[in-house]
Backbone as CSV, one residue per row, in Angstrom:
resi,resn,N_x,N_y,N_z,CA_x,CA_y,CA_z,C_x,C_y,C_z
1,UNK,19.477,46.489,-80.973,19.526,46.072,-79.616,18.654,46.925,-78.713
2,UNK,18.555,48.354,-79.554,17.652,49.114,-77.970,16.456,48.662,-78.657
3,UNK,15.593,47.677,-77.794,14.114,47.504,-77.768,13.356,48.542,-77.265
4,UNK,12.551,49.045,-77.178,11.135,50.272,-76.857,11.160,48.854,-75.662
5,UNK,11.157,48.962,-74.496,10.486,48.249,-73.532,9.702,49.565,-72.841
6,UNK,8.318,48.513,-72.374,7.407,49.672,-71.917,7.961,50.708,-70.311
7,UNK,7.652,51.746,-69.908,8.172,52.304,-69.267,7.216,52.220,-68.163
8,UNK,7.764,51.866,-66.731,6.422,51.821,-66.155,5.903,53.249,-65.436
9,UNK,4.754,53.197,-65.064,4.217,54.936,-64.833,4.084,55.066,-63.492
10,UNK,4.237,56.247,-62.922,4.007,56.628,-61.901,2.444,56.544,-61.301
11,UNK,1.798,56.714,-60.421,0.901,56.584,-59.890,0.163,58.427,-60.251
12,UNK,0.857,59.194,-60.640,0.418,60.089,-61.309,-0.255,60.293,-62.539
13,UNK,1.345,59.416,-63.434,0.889,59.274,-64.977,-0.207,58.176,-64.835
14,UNK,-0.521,57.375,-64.094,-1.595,56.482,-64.393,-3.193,56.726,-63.824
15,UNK,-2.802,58.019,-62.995,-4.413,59.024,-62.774,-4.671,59.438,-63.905
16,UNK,-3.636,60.386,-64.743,-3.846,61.202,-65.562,-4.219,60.531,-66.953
17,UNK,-4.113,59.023,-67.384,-4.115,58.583,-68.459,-5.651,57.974,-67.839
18,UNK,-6.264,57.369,-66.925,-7.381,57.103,-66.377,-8.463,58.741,-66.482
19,UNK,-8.066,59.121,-66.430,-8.861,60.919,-66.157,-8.951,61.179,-67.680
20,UNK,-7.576,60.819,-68.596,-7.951,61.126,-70.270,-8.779,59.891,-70.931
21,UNK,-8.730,58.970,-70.647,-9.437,57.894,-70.897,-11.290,58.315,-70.537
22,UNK,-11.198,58.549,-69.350,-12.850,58.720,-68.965,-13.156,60.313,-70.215
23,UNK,-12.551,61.602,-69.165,-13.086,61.812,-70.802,-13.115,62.031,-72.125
24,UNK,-12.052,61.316,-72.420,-13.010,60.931,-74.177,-13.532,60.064,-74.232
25,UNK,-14.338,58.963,-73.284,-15.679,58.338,-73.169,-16.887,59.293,-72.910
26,UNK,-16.727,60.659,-72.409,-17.823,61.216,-71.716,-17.593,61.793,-73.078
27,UNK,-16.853,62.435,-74.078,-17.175,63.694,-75.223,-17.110,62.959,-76.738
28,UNK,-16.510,61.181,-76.141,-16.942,60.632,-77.862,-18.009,60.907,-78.626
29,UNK,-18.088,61.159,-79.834,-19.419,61.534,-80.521,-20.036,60.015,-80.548
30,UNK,-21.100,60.687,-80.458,-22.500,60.087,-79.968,-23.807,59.696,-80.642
31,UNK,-24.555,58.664,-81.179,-25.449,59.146,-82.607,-26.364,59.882,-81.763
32,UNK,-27.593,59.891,-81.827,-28.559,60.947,-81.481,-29.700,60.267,-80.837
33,UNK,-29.486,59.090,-80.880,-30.257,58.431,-79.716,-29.321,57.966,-78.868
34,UNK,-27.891,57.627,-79.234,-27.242,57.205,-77.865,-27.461,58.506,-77.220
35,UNK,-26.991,59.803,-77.538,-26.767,61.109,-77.004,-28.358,61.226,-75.709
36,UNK,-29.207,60.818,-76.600,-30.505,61.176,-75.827,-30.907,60.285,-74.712
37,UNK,-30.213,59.303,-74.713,-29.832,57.722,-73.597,-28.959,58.120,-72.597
38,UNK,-28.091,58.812,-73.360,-26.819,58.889,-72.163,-27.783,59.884,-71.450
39,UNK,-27.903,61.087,-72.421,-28.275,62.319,-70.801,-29.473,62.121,-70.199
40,UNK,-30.359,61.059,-70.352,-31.079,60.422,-69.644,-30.638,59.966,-68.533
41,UNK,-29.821,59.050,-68.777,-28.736,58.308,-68.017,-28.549,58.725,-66.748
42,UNK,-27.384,59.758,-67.190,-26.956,61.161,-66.255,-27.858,61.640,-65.628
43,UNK,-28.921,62.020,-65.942,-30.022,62.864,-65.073,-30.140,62.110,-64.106
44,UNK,-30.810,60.495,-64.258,-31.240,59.536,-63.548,-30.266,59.058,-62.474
45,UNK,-29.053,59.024,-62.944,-27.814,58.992,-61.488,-27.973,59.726,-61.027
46,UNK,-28.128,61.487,-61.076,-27.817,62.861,-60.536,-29.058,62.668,-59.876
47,UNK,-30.389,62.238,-60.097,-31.600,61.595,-59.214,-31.393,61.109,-58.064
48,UNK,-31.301,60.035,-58.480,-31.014,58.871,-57.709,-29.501,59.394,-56.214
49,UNK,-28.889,59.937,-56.721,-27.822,60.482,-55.452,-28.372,61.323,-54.593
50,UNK,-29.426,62.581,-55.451,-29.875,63.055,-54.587,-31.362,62.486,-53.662
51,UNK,-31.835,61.722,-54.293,-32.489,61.377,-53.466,-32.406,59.937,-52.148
52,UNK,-30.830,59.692,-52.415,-30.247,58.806,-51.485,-29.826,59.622,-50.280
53,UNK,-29.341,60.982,-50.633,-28.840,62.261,-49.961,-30.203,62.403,-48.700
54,UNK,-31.024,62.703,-49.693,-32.289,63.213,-48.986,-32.888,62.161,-47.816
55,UNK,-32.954,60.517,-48.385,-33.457,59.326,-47.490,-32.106,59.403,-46.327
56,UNK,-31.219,59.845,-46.398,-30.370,59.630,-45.598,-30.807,61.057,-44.389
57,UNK,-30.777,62.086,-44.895,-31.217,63.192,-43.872,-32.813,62.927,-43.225
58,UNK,-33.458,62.248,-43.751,-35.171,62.348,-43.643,-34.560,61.153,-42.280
59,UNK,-33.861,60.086,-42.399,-33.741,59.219,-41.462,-33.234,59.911,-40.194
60,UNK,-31.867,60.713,-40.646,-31.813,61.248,-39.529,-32.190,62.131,-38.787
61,UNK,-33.393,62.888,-39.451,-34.106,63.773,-38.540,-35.586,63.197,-38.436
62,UNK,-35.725,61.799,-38.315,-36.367,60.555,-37.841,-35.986,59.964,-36.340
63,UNK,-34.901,60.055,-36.403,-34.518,59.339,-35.402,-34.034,60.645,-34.106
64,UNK,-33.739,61.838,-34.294,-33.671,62.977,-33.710,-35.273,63.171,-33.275
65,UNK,-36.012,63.145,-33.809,-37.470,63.392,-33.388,-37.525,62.238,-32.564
66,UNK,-37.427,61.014,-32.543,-37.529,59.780,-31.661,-36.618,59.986,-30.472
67,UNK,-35.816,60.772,-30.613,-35.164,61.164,-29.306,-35.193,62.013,-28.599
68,UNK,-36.102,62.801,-29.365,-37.035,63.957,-28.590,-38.304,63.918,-27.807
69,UNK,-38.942,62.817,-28.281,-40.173,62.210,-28.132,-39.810,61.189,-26.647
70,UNK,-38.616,60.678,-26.919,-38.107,60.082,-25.769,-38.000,60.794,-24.643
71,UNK,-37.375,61.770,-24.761,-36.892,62.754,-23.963,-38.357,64.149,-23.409
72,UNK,-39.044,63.735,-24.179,-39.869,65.080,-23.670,-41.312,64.127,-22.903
73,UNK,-41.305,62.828,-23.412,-41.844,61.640,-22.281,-41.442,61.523,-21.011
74,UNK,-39.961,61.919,-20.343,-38.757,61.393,-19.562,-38.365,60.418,-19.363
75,UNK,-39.132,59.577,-20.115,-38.131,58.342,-20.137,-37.462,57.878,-21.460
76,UNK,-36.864,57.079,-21.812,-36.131,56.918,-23.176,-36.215,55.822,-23.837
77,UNK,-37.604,54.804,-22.827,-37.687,53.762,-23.464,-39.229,53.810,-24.354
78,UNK,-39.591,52.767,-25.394,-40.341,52.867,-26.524,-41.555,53.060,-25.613
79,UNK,-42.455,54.100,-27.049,-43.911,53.824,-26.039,-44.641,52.708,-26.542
80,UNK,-45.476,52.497,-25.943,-46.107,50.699,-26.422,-47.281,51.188,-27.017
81,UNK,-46.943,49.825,-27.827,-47.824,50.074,-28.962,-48.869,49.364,-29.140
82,UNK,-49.886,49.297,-29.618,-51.542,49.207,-29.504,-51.619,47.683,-29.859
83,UNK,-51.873,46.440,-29.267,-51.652,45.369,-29.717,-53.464,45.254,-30.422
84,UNK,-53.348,44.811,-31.570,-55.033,44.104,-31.979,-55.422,43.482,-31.443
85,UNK,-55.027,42.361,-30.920,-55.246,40.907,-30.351,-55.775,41.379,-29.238
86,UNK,-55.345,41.965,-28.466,-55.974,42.889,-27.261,-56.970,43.430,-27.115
87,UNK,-57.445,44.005,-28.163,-58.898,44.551,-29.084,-59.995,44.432,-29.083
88,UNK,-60.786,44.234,-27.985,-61.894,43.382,-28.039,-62.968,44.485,-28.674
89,UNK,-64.193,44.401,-29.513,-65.397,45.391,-30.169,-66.377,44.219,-29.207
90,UNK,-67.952,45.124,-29.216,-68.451,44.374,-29.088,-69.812,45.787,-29.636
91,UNK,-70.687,44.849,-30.126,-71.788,45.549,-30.644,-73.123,44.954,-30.265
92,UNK,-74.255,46.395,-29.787,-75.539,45.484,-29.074,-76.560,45.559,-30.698
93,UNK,-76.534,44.058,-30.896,-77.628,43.568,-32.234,-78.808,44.459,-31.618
94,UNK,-79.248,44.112,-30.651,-80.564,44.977,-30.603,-80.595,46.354,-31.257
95,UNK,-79.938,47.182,-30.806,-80.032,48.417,-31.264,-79.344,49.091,-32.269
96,UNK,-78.527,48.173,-32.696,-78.129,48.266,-34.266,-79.542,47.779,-35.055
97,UNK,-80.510,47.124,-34.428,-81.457,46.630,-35.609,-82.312,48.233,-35.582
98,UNK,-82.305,48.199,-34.008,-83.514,49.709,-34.356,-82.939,50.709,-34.649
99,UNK,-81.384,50.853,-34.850,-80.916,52.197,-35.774,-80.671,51.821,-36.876
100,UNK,-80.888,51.117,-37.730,-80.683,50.882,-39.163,-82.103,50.037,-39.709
101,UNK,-83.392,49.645,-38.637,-84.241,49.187,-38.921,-85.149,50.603,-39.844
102,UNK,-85.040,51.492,-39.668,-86.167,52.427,-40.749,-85.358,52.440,-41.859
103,UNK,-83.853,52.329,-41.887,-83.496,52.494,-43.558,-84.480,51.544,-44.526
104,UNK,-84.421,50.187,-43.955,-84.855,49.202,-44.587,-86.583,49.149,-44.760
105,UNK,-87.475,49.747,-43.884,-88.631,49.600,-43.591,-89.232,50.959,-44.401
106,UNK,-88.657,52.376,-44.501,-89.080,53.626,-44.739,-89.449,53.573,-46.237
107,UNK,-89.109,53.194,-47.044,-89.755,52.913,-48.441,-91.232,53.063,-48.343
């Protein structure tokens, strides 16, 4: 009559069986190319965080300089920016011929 019914776990015992579970996934033996995959692996996350770390500080001392730039302008609104279309060149043919006319003629 006494059945083994399962016992349910505390929110403790079920960290601690999650925490033994991960590692003996991290120290299962390994052949020798998984081994050389995984700590590839690993490196490439431990990369990758830090250089999410880093894009995250580079932004914000991006946008601290833009508010300095604001501020040392006195005003706080954008400075304007150079439209092309606006752009007009204009070049005199004449005297482009007589400054580039001896390259062609000096032979």
């Amino acid at each position: 009559m006494d059945q083994m019914l399962p016992r349910l776990t505390t929110p403790g015992e079920a960290l601690l069986i999650q925490q033994n579970t991960m590692l003996f996934q991290e120290n299962c033996v390994r052949s020798q190319n998984g081994q050389v995959l995984y700590a590839a692996w690993k490196n490439e996350v431990e990369e990758n965080n830090n250089l999410n770390i880093l894009t995250k500080t580079l932004q914000t001392q991006m946008q601290e300089m833009r508010s300095d730039i604001a501020n040392f302008t006195g005003d706080n609104e954008q400075q304007p920016t150079h439209d092309s279309a606006n752009t007009n060149y204009f070049t005199d043919e004449e005297e482009l011929a007589k400054e580039t006319g001896w390259t062609l003629y000096s032979k």
